[in-house]
N, C-alpha and C positions, 0 to 999 in steps of 0.2 A: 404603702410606699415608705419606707428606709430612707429618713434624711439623716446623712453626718455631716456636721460641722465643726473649721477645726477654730476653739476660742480664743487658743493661745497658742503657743509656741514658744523654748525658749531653747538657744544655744548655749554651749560654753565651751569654749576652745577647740571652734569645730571650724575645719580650714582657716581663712584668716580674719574669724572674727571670736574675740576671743571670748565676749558675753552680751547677750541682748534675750528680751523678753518683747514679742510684739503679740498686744490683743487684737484679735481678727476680729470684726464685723460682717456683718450679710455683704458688704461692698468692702475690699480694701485695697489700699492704692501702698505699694510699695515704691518710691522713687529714690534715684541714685543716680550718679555717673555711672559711667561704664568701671568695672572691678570695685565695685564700693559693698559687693557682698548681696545685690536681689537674686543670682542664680541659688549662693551659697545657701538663702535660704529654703527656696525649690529644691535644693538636693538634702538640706537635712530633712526636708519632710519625708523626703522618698528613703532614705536611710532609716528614718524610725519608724517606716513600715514595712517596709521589704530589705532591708537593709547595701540600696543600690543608690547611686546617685540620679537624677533627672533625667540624664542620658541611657539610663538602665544598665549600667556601667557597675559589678560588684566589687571590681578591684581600681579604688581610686586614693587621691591624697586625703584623707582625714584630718591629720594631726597638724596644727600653729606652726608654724617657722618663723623666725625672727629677720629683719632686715635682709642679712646675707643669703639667706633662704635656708638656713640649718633648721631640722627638728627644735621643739623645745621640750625635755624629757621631763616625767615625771608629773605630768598631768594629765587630767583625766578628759578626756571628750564625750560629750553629750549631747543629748536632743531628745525636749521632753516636748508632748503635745497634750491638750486639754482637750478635749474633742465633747460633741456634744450628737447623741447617737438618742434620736426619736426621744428627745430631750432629757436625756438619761446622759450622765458625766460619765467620762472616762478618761484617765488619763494613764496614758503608756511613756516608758522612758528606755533608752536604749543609753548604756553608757561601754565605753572603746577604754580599755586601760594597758598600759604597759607591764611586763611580767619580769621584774628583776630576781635575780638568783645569785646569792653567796656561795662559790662554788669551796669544797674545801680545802682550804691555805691560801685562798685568795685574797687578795686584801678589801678590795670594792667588791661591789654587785654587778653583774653583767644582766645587761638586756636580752632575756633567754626568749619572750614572744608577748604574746598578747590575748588579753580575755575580751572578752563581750559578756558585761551584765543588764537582764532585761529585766523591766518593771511593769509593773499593772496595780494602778491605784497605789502605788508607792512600795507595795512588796511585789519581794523579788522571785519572780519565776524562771523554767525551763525554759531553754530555745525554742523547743517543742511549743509548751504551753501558749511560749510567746506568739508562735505563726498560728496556730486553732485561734487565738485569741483575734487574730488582725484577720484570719482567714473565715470570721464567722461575722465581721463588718460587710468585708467585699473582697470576692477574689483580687487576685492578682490583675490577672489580665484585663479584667471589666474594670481594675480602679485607672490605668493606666490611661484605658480609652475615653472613660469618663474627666478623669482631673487635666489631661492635656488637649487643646482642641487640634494640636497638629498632628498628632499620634495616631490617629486611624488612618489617613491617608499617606504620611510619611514614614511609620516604621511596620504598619504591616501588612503584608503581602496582600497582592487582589484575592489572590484564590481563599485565605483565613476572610479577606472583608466581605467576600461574595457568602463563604457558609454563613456568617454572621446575618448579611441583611435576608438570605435564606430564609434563615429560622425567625428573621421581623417579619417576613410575610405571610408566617403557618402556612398551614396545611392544605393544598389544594387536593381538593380529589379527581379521581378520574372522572367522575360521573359530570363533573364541572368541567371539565375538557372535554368529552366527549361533546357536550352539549355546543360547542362553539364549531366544532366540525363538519365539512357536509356527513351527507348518509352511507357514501361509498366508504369515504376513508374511516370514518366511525364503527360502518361493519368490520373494517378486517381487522382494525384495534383493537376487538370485541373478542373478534376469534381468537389474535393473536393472545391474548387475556384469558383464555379458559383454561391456558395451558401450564405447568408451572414456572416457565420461562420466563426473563424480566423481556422486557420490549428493547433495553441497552444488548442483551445478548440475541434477540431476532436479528437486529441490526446488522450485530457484528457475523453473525451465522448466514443471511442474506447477500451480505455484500462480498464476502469467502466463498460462496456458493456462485454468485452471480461472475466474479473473477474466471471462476475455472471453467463453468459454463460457454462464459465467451470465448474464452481463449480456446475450446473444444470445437465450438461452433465456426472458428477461423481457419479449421482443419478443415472441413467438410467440404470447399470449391477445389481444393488440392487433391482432395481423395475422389471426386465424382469425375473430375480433369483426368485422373491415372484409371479409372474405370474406363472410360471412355475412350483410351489409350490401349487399354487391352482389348480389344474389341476389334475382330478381322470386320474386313469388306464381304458384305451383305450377297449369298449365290442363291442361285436356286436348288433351295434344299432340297427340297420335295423331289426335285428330277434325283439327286444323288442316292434317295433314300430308297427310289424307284429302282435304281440300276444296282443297286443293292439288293435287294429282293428279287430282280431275276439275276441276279448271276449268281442268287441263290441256290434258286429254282434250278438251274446250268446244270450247278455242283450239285444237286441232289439229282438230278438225272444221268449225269454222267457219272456217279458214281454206285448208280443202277447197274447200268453198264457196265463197267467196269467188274462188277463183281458177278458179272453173267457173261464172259467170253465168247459162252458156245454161241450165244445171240446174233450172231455173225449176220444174220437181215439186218438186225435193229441197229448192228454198226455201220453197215454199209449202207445205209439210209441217211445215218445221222453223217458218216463223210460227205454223200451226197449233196445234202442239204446246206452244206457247210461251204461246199463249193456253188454251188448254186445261188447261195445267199452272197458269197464271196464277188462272182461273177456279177452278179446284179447288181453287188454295192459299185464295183467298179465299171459298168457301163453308165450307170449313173451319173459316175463322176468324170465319163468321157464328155458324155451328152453337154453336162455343165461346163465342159471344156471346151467344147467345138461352140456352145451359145456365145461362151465371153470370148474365142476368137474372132468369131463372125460380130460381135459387138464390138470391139477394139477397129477390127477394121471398116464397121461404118463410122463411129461416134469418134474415132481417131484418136487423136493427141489432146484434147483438149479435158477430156474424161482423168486421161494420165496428170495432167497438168493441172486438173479441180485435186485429183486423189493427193497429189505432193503438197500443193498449197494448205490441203487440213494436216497432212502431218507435220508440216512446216510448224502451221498454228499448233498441233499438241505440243511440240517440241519447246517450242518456247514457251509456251505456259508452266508445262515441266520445269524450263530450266529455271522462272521466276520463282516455282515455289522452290526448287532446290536452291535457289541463292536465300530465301528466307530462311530454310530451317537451319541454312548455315550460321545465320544474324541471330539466331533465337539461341543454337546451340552457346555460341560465341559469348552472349548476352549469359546464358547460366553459366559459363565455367568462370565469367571473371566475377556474374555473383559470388560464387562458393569461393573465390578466392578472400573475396572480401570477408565474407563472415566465416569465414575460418579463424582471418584474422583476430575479427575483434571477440569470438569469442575466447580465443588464446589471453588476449589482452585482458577483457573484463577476467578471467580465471585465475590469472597471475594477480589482478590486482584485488580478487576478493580474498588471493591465499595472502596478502601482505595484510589486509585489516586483522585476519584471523590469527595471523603471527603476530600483530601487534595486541592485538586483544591480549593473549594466551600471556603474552611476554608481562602485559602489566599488570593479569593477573596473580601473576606470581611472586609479584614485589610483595615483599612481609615491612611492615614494623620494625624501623631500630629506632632505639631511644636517643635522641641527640640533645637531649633537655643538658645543658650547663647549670655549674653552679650558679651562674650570674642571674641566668633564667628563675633559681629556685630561691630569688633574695629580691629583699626591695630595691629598687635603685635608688632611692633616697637616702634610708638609715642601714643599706646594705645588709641588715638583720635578716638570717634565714626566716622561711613562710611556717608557718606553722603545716605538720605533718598532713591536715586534713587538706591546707590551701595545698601543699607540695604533689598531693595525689592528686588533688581536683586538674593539677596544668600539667600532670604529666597524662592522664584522662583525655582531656582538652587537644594537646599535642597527636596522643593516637587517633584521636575522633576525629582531628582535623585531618591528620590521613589520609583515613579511611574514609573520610565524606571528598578527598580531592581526590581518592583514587576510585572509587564508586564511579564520582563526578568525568573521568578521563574513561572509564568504561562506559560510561550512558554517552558519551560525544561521541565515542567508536563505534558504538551499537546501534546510535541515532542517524551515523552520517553513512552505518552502511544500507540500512533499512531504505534509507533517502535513495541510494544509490542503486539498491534493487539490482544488486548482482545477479542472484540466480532466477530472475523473472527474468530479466534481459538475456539470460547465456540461454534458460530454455524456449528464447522467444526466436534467439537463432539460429538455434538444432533444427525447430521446425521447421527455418526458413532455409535451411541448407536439406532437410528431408526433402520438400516440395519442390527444390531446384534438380536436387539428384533425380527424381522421379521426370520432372518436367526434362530434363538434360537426356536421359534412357528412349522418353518414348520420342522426344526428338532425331534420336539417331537410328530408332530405330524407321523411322520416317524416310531416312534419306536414304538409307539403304534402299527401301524400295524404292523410290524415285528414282536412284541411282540406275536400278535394275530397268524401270522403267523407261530410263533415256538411254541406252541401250540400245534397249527394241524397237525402239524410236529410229536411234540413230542408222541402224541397219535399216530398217523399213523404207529411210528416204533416202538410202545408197541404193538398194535396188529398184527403188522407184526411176530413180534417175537414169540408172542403164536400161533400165524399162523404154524411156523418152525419148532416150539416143537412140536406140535400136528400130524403134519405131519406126512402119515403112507406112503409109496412106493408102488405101484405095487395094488394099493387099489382103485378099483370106487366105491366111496361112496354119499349116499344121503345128500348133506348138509344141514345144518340147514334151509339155506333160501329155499331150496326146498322145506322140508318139509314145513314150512310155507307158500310158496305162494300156494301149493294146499290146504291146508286148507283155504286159500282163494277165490282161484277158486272154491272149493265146495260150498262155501256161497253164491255163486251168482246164484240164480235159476230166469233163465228167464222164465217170462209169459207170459200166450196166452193171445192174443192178443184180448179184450174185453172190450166193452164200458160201462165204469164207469167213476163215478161222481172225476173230477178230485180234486185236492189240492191247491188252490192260493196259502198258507203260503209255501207248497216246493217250488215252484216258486220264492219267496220273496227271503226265503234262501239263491236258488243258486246263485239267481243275486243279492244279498249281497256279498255271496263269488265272485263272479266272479268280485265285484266292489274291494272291497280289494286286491283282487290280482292286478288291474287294478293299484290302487293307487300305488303299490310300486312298479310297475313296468315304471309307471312315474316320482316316485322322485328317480329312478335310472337314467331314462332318462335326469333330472335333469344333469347331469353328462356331458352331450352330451353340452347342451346350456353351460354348464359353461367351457369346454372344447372350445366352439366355443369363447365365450365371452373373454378367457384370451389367444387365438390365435390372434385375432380381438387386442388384449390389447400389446402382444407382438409386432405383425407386427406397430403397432402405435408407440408406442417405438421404435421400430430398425429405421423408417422412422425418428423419432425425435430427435434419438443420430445422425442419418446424416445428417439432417438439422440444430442442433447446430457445429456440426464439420464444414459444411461447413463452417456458420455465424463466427466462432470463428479465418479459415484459410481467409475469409474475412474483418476482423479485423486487423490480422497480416499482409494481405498485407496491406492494410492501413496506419497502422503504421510502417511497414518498408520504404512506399514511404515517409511518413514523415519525418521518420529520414532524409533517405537519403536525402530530399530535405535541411532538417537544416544543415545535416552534408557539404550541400555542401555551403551554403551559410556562415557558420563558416569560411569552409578554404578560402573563397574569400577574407569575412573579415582579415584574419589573414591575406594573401598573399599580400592584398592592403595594410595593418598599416605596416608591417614589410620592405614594398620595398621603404619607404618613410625614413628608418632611414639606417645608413651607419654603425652604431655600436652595436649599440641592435637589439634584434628581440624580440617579445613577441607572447610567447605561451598561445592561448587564448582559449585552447576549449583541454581536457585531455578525450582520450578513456577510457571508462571503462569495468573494467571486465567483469560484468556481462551483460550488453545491454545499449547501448548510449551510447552519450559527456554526459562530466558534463564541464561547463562554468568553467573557472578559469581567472588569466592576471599576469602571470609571463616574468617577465622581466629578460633576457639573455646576456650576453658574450659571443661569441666562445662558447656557449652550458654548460655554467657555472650560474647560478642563481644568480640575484643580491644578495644575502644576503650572497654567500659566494663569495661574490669577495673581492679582497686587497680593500684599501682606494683610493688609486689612480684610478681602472679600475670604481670604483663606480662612483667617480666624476666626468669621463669621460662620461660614460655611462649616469649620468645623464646631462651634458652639449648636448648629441645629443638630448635629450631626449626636452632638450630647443630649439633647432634648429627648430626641427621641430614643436612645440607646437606654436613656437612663429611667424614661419612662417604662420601656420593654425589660432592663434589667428590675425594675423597682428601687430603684433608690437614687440619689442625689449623694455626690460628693464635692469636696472644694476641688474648685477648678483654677489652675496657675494657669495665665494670660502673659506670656512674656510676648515684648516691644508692645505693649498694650497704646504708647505713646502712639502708633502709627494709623491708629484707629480713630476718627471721630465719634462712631457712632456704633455700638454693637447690639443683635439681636435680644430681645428677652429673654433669659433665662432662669430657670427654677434653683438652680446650683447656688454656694456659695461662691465668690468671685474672689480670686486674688491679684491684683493687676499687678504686675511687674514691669516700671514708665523708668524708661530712660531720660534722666536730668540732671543736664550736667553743670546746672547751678549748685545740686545738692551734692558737696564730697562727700556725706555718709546720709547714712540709710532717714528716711524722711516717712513712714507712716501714717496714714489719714483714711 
């Protein structure tokens, strides 16, 4: 362990005090009123080491001024310190001089800038030499966090204080995580591990995966809905398939025929047969004619009056559902009105971020540094060349980190905004609507055609009712007609004449058109077969993404939980090392996961609202143990040290900085 102590300290014309020597003890109490010079001294210490003031501030006032508040020129400012390093002396000196120049034919010297001389043990070295020399006590940034106790929580960031108490907690291993896990989530951590993948890129590669998955998987009730939509009404195939195959068989025997004329029996058979079959189909359909008149006129009116009442009923049922698909159709066009719109809108408004992006990326750098900017505002004296490029550096950087700064708020608030998730989450909702919109119409068409033959059905049902005579067997019209057609059929004897090719042709024309449309009905059957085939494919594929989607999620749940558990080891190991704080390093969130934070605690009080005293407390443990993990011990400056009673043990040197305002100048003890 690295103890430094600083013995002494002495100023000389260093802001406004223009000489003092104070020797430091293990305890020492600096007191003063308020401007009586306790900061001045906290900033020359920081000045003869890093060459900054207390505030970390590299560009400040230095130099004496007199009453009025002028400069006083031609002296020299200093700040020596005696330090005492693993009880080995050292003493450094840093001296600020003015740089006069007799230019030639002038009469005086002009104030042309300023040196910095540094010392070590009283001879004088490089700049260089000089930072290896301060840089081989204590970095910078460890002296800073060690010699102030408000400076870890007040000037730097959670995310630097988090890698910081990090690296106080070492090293945990997987094997010490895994051990805390059940055995489920433990395997797949295991697997997820063999691979050369970090666990942060599973993550992020599961939860991209898992994304697109779903959003695939929100297709699939739309596309089995429009399968189901293609799909005719269910016939008896088998009879069509049948009537196919002999009107087959027809055409291949009449076209036996046909190519054999002289066959004049086998035509004159097959006319025969034709009429024969002809005559019998329509005695038949007398027979059936003369039952249902002789039926009407016993069972009467009341059979007519059962028949209308179910057409009645189909009819309205018809007209219900065609008032639906009008509701339904109705219902999609003012969807698709709608998201037409907004995706018009989200599109125009993701082209204005991207114009505005483009526009600010294109902003350059111009220099607007003034003279005034490149002079003290005190002795108005130009900066020296090195300080003149450090602020015109400075100026661009600051730029360039506020225009970075105006690109990540534009980048950030359009990601937030999920323009093109939303515009293709619309596409598909206006996809599903057009699809659902089509086979709704094409719905009503049939229905339409359907109420129709409806409507006709119960117009002649009704002249049927009227006409109606009781207790009457009468010849109906179709009777009369089908025997005037059974008259017309005079079968011939049977006698060999010169047959007809062209009748032949004829029939197996007709027999081939009836063939045709009795195929592109069967049509019906293969597309029937094709969007079952389409369905079952889909239902398989909504369960193969569900499963892929619930293996994702375990995934990333063994994830979490593997982080969530190495989080709390972190926090349990930084927190068991400190005796007054604890820091809360990892906040649940609402909606799913930690989100990282490094809040510093009291008794379950936040450092930002503790009194002055529990702060300075809290940061003195905070020193304890930094500086036991850094190894070393440095003086630590305690300003309003007055507001404290009572402060925790520490290994450090102390320099207490007590406002009193009994004492006008500085008071040492």
């Amino acid at each position: 362990m690295k103890t430094i102590k600083l013995k002494t300290i002495k100023l000389k014309n260093f802001k406004g005090i223009k000489e003092i020597e104070i020797n430091l003890n293990e305890i020492t109490n600096i007191e003063g009123a308020n401007a009586s010079g306790k900061t001045t001294i906290f900033d020359a210490y920081n000045w003869l080491l890093f060459g900054k003031n207390s505030q970390n501030q590299s560009v400040f006032e230095i130099k004496t001024t007199n009453e009025n508040g002028d400069v006083l020129h031609n002296l020299d400012h200093s700040v020596e310190g005696v330090f005492s390093v693993d009880e080995s002396e050292l003493i450094l000196k840093r001296v600020y001089k003015e740089k006069w120049t007799k230019k030639k034919g002038a009469e005086v010297s002009e104030l042309t800038g300023h040196v910095t001389s540094f010392f070590k043990n009283e001879v004088p070295i490089t700049l260089i030499e000089y930072k290896e020399v301060v840089d081989s006590l204590i970095n910078e940034d460890k002296f800073k966090i060690l010699n102030n106790p408000l400076y870890f929580n007040n000037n730097i960031d959670w995310g630097s204080r988090r890698v910081i108490l990090s690296n106080l907690a070492g090293e945990i291993t997987d094997i010490e995580i895994l051990s805390s896990l059940d055995k489920s989530n433990a395997d797949v951590i295991v697997e997820l591990q063999s691979s050369e993948k970090t666990l942060a890129e599973y993550d992020k590669e599961f939860k991209s995966k898992r994304k697109l998955v779903k959003a695939e998987l929100l297709t699939i009730p739309s596309r089995i809905d429009e399968a189901n939509l293609t799909m005719v009404k269910a016939l008896d195939w088998q009879a069509f398939e049948d009537s196919i195959i002999l009107n087959d068989n027809e055409i291949e025997r009449l076209e036996k025929l046909s190519n054999n004329v002289l066959n004049q029996q086998e035509v004159k058979m097959t006319e025969i047969a034709k009429l024969n079959r002809s005559k019998f189909l329509l005695e038949e359909k007398l027979t059936v004619a003369k039952n249902k008149s002789k039926s009407l006129s016993i069972n009467g009116k009341v059979d007519l009056l059962t028949d209308l009442d179910q057409l009645n009923i189909s009819s309205k049922s018809n007209d219900n559902k065609i008032d639906f698909i009008n509701e339904q159709i109705k219902d999609r066009e003012e969807n698709l009105i709608k998201y037409h719109e907004s995706i018009e809108k989200l599109t125009k408004e993701r082209a204005e971020f991207v114009a505005n992006f483009e526009d600010i990326s294109k902003t350059v750098y111009l220099d607007s540094i003034t003279n005034a900017d490149l002079s003290c505002p005190t002795c108005y004296r130009e900066f020296e060349s090195d300080k003149i490029d450090e602020i015109r550096l400075n100026a661009k950087n600051k730029f360039e980190t506020n225009k970075t700064n105006e690109l990540n708020v534009i980048q950030n608030e359009g990601k937030s905004r999920n323009f093109k998730a939303k515009i293709e989450g619309y596409k598909i909702k206006v996809d599903e609507f057009k699809s659902e919109l089509e086979g709704f119409k094409v719905e009503l068409e049939t229905k339409l055609a359907i109420k129709k033959d409806e409507d006709l059905n119960v117009e002649s049902k009704k002249v049927e009712i009227e006409n109606f005579k009781p207790s009457e067997i009468f010849e109906s019209a179709e009777e009369v007609e089908l025997k005037k057609e059974i008259a017309k059929i005079i079968i011939p004897e049977l006698s060999i004449e010169n047959g007809n090719a062209i009748d032949y042709k004829s029939t197996i024309d007709n027999i081939k058109i009836e063939n045709e449309d009795l195929k592109n009905t069967l049509q019906g059957k293969s597309t029937n077969e094709k969007q079952t085939a389409r369905i079952e494919e889909l239902n398989a594929t909504q369960l193969k993404l569900s499963q892929e989607i619930a293996n994702f999620e375990k995934s990333e749940i063994a994830i979490e939980k593997f982080n969530q558990s190495r989080m709390k080891m972190i926090e349990e190991r930084v927190n068991f090392k400190f005796k007054l704080v604890k820091f809360k390093m990892f906040e649940q969130q609402l909606n799913e996961g930690t989100k990282e934070i490094c809040e510093c605690m009291v008794g379950g009080v936040k450092f930002n609202d503790l009194n002055t005293a529990s702060r300075i407390n809290a940061g003195l443990d905070i020193i304890n143990v930094l500086s036991e993990f850094y190894e070393v011990n440095v003086p630590v400056f305690i300003d309003n040290r007055e507001s404290i009673s009572n402060i925790i043990e520490v290994k450090s040197q102390l320099v207490n900085l007590v406002v009193n305002d009994d004492e006008k100048t500085l008071k040492i003890s």
